[in-house]
Structure formats: C-alpha cells, structure tokens
C-alpha positions, -999 to 999 in steps of 0.1 A, spaced: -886 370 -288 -891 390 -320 -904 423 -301 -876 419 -272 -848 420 -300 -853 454 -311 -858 467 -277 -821 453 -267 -803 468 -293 -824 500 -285 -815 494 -248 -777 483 -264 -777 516 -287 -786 540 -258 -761 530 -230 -733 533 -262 -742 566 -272 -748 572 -231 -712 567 -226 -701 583 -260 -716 615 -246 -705 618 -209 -666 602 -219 -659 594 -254 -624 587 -242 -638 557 -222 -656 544 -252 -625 550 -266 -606 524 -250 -638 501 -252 -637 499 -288 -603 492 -287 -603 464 -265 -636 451 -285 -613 449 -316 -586 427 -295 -610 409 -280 -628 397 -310 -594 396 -333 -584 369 -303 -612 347 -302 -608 342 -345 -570 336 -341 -576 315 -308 -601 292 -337 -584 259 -348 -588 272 -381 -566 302 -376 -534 283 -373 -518 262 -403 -514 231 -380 -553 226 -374 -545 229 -335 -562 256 -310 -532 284 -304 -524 290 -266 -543 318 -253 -514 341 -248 -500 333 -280 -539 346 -300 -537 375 -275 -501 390 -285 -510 387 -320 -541 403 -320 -529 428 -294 -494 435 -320 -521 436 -351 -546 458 -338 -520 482 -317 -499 477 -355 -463 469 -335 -452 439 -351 -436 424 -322 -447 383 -326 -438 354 -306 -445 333 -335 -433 327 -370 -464 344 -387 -461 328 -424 -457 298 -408 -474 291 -381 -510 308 -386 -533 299 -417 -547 318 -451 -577 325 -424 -556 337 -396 -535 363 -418 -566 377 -437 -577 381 -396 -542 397 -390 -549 420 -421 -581 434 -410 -567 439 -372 -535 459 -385 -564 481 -414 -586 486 -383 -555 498 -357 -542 517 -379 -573 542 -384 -566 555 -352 -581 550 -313 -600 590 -316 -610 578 -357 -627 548 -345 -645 565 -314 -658 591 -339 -667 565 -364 -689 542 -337 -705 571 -322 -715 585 -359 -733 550 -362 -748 547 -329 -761 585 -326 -764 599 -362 -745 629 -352 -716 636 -326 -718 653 -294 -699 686 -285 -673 667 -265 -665 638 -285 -661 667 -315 -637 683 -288 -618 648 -281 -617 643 -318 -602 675 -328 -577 676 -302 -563 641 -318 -561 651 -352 -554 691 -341 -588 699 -363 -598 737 -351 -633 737 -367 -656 713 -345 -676 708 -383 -647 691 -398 -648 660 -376 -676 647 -393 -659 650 -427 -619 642 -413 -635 606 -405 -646 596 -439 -612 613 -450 -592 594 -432 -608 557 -445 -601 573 -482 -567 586 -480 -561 550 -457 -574 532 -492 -564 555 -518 -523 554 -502 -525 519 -492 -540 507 -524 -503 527 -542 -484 505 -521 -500 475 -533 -497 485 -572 -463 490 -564 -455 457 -548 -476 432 -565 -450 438 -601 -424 432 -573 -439 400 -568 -445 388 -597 -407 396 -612 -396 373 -578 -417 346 -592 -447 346 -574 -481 338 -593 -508 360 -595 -531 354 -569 -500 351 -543 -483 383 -556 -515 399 -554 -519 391 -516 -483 392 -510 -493 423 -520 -518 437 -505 -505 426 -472 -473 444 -474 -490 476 -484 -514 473 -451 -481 466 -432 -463 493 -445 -488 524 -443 -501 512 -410 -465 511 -400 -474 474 -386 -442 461 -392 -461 421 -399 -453 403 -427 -462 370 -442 -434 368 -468 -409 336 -461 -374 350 -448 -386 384 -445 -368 414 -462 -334 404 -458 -328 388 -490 -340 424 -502 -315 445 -482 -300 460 -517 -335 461 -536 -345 496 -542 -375 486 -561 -386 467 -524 -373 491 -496 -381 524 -516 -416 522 -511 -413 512 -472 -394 540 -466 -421 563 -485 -453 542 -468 -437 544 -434 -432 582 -436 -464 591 -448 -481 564 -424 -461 583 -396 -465 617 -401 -503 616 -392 -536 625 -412 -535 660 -403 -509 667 -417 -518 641 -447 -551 664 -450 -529 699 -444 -509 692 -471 -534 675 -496 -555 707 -495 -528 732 -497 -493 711 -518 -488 737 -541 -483 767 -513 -464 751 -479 -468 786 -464 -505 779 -457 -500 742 -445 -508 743 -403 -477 747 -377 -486 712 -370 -479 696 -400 -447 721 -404 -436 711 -370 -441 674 -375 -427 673 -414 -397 690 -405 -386 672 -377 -397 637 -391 -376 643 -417 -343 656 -390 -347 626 -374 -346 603 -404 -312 621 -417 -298 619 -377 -308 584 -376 -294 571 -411 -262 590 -405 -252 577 -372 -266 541 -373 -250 540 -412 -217 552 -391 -220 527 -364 -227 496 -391 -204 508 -420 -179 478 -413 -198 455 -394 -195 426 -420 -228 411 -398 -249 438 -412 -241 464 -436 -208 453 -439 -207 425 -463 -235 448 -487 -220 472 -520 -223 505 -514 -256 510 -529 -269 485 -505 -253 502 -478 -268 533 -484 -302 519 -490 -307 496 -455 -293 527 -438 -317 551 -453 -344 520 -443 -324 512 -405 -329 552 -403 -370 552 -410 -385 518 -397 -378 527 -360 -399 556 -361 -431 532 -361 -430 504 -389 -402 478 -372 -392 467 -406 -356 454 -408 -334 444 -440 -308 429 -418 -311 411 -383 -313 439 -354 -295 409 -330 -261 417 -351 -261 452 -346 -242 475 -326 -252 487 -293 -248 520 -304 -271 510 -329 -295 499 -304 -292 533 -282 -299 552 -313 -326 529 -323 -338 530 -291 -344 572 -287 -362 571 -324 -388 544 -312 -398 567 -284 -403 597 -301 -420 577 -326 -447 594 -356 -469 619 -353 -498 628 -338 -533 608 -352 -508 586 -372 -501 551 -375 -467 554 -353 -467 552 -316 -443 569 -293 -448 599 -272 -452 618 -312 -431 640 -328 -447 672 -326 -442 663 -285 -408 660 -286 -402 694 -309 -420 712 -288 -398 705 -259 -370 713 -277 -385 742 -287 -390 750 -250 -352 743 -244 -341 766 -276 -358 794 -262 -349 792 -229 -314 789 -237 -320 824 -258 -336 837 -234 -368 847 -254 -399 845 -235 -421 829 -261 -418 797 -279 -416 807 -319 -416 785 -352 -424 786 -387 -437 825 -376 -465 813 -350 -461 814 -309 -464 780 -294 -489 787 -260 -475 775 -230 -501 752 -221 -488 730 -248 -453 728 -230 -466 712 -203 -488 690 -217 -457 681 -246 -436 676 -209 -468 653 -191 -469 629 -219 -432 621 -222 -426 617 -186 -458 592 -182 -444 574 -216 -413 570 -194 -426 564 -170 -450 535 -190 -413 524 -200 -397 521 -165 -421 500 -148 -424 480 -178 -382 468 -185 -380 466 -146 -407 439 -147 -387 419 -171 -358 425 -155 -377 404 -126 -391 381 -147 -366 371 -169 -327 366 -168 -319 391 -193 -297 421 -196 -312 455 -194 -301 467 -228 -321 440 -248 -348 441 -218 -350 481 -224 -349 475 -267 -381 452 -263 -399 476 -240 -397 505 -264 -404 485 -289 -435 474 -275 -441 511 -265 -441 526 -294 -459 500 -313 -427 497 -335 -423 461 -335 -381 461 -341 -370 432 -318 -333 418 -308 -349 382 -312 -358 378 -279 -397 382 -277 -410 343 -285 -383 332 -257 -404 356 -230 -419 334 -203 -454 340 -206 -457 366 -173 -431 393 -191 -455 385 -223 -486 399 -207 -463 425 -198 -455 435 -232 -492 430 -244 -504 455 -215 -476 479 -227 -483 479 -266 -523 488 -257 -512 517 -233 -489 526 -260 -512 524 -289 -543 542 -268 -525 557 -237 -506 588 -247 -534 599 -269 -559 596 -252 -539 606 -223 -531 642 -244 -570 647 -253 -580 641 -219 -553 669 -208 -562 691 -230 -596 700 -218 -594 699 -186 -584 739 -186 -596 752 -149 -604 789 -149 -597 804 -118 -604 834 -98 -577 838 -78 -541 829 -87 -515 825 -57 -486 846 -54 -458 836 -81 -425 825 -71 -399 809 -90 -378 778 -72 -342 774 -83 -337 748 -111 -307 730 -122 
C-alpha cells in the first residue's frame, strides 16, 4: 500500500498537468467546481450550521456556489443560521473566488508542473491582458499579495469601527476581517446582525465599501498597471485607462440618477439628512457594479431604480477582477465602436491607441451570450415561479453578474428556479471569461478570403 500511494498521485499529478496542457480552460472550470464541491460538503456538515442540524442540500450548494462565485445572493439568514465553522468556511470560499477562475488555473498548474505551458501562459494573459508570456508566473504571486496587502487595509479600517459600536476585541476583529474579505472580493456576504442599514449615514462604514468595491472591481491589471507606474498615468496600459475611466462614468451616472429617483422616497433615502443622502447614493451608485451591498432595503426602491440597477449589474467590473458582468472594458469598447461609427472614422481610437477590430467582435460575442445567459435564465423563473418579470429579471442579473443585490425574493424560490440561479452565478463567475480567452486564440489564418459585400443594416 505504501509503494502504490506515490504511484497514484504520480498517476493523479500526470493526468492534471495532461489536461492543463492540451485545455487549461477545462481545468479551469474543474478547479472551480472542486472549490464548490468541497465548500458544500463542509457547509452540508452538522457542524456548519448554528442549530446542530444537517442543512438541505440545495441550501449548502447556493451558499457555497454565492461564496466561491463572491455574489452574495443567500437564501438563508447567514449570521444566523450557519455557525462560527460555517462562516470561517464562507470566508475562505469568498478569499478563494475572488482570486480569479484564470489565477487559480495558473496557480494549480504551477504546483502540479513546476512551470506553465505555452497555452495556459496564453489563456492567462489574455485574462489579466498581460503581453509578456514571462509575467504570468510573477502576476500570480502578485495577485495573492495585493489580494492580502488591500484586504488586510480594509480590515485595519473596520475593526476601530467595531470596536467604537461596542463590539469586543476578538468579535471586532472578525467582524472585521470578514467585511474586508466581503468588500474587496466584491462578495457582498456579511455576518453582522441587521446588516448596514443602521449604517446608511456612517461615512466612517460606507466610505471604505465604496473604496474596497472599486478597487476590487477594476481588476488586477490594472491594480498592477497603476502600482508600477502612479506617479505618470500616461504610461499606465489602454486597459486600465479604458476600464478606470469608465468605472468611474458609471459610478457618477449611477449615483446621479438612482440619487434622483430616491431623493423623496421617505422608504429609502427619504427619511435620511442630506449627508446621508448623499452618502447611500454615492454607495446605491457603486455596489451594483459587483459587491451587492445595500444601506437601505432594494424592495423599497423605485423601479427606475431597479432598471438602472439593473444595466450596472450587467456591465459589472472589470476584466480579472472580483466583479462579474460581461466587464467594463467590454462594454466601452462597444461604445467605442458606436462613437466611431457615428463619426464616421474608420478606426476605433482612445487615450491615443487604435482599438483592433478583432476586439469588437469578441467585446459584441460576450455581451450577446451574457444575454443571452440572462434570457433563458428569467424565462425559467418566469415558468417556475408566479412572479413578475421585473423582480424575476432583477434576480437574474443579479445572479449574473455575481452581484448579489436582491429585491427579497431569493429564499422564497422553490428549489427548481434555485438550481437555476446557482447554474447561472457559475456561468457568470467562470463563463464570460473563460468564454473571452477561449475566443481570443482561436485566430484562423486563411488563404483565401471571399469576395466582401456589405448587407444593409438598420
């Protein structure tokens, strides 16, 4: 038995780095679904919930699935309802989703192999938009740092927060800790009793969540880009340009217009001072770009509020960030696309680089199969449940792009439209990425091009 051990994991080690070679994307999703696997079976342990009681599969499964993809949908009252054991298990899930599906590819096949192979350098760097193959290696142990160093702020920053509420040490140290996984990973999970609504006006709370979600969002490319170069933006990569600039756009557009459509309504911002209203519409204007955080309930809103909620979840962070969605850089790029066209200029400019066209259509493939992803999803719950379509459709994007902002409707799902959602957080976490590497190299050269011909459009 002792000489057939070593020969397993030998057998175990070469069909990994097999499949790591010939389609790292597959061993992508593997991982992945390891990590939800295993985080189920601990929170499906008696021990996981505070009540001593095995929870129902489905229930074990959406909270691992929401940890690991870091949504924050829950169909159960998380402070509550699962132990000291099953948070620190919802902890590590949200630290290990949050690295990234392409980080933790890179990361197994480093251990398994000792060195990465051409295409899962390829893969890699067409996640994190790396253009030397040799900084792959190097972006991995990068990204665990910065993913320490910036959650490890938060925490220094909450935990005095804590402990001025009342908290004692040890609690405001986990307290803590938790939030500032939460927040950087853009989770959206939380273990604090009544949530953040009895902080809607704290600045000293909600300042911070607007800083961790933004940086969690914007990506570790851009993280890097501008770490390496902060004191000259000129030299920081179109990418991180693109991304910063229109991250921070739609943060403005969303905290003007949903500030507009709450102003008066005495069920939200209403009934807050004007500092308060200024500061949960500066926070309703970041968390639905990935974190699902919410200083008032999201049931009391506006449907306008919803619509415009609604748009920002699906655009979501940016690319090889903590934030789902179809990315920001995709979305600028299309409007980019549209500018020009309107112009009438034949390339696609910005920031004083030319955006190749190839990138158009993969920016246009991704956001029609996110729809797509988003369509067959809400019209599944519209058959499974009684529900209207505008709560149906929040949910789905939601779920989507692993935001985790909910109208209050998810623990009432029957368990059917639950495995819906779960099957729609993983393809959102995991799909569009690895959707957008596996796009990017299949490049065909070809001898002979057919005639060109241009149908009429519009």
């Amino acid at each position: 038995m002792a000489r057939e051990l070593p020969a397993f994991v030998s057998r175990v080690r070469d069909s990994i780095d097999a499949v790591a070679r010939r389609s790292p994307a597959r061993l992508t999703l593997l991982v992945f679904l390891g990590v939800v696997a295993i985080e189920t079976a601990l929170l499906s342990l008696p021990i996981a919930t505070s009540s001593g009681q095995r929870a129902p599969f489905v229930e074990a499964l959406f909270m691992a699935t929401s940890a690991v993809c870091v949504t924050g949908l829950v169909t159960t009252d998380v402070p509550t309802y699962w132990s000291e054991f099953g948070h620190v298990v919802i902890m590590f899930g949200m630290m290990v989703g949050g690295l990234g599906v392409m980080t933790l590819a890179s990361i197994l096949g480093l251990a398994v192999s000792r060195r990465m192979g051409l295409t899962t350098k390829l893969l890699a760097a067409a996640e994190t938009k790396l253009t030397r193959l040799g900084e792959v290696g190097s972006l991995v142990r990068a990204v665990i740092g910065a993913s320490l160093v910036l959650t490890l702020g938060l925490w220094l920053i909450f935990v005095p927060r804590f402990l001025a509420e009342g908290f004692g040490l040890g609690e405001a140290l986990w307290q803590g800790w938790f939030m500032a996984v939460s927040v950087f990973n853009n989770a959206g999970i939380l273990i604090l009793d009544g949530g953040l609504q009895p902080f809607v006006s704290d600045w000293w709370m909600c300042l911070p969540i607007i800083v961790g979600t933004f940086v969690g969002a914007v990506g570790f490319p851009v993280i890097l880009s501008v770490a390496s170069s902060w004191r000259n933006p000129r030299r920081w990569s179109l990418h991180a340009k693109l991304t910063i600039a229109t991250s921070l756009g739609l943060w403005l557009l969303g905290v003007l217009l949903i500030g507009a459509f709450e102003w008066n309504n005495t069920e939200t911002f209403g009934r807050l001072p004007l500092h308060g209203r200024v500061l949960a519409a500066m926070v309703a204007g970041m968390t639905p770009r990935s974190s699902g955080f919410s200083t008032v309930d999201i049931a009391d809103m506006s449907e306008a509020t919803w619509f415009m909620q609604d748009a920002l979840m699906f655009i979501g962070g940016g690319s090889a960030s903590t934030g789902g969605g179809i990315k920001v850089t995709t979305f600028a790029v299309m409007l980019l696309a549209i500018f020009a066209e309107a112009r009438g200029d034949r390339d696609i400019e910005a920031f004083g680089r030319r955006v190749e066209g190839g990138v158009v259509r993969l920016a246009i493939a991704v956001a029609f199969i996110g729809a797509t992803f988003v369509g067959l999803a809400a019209l599944a719950l519209l058959i499974l449940t009684d529900l209207h379509l505008d709560v149906i459709l929040f949910e789905v994007i939601s779920a989507f792009a692993t935001c985790g902002l909910s109208t209050g409707i998810t623990a009432s799902l029957p368990d059917s439209a639950k495995y819906v959602l779960i099957a729609l957080m993983f393809a959102g976490r995991t799909g569009t990425m690895t959707l957008a590497a596996a796009l990017a190299l299949r490049n065909r050269r070809r001898v002979i091009r057919l005639p060109e011909e241009r149908p009429i459009i519009g």
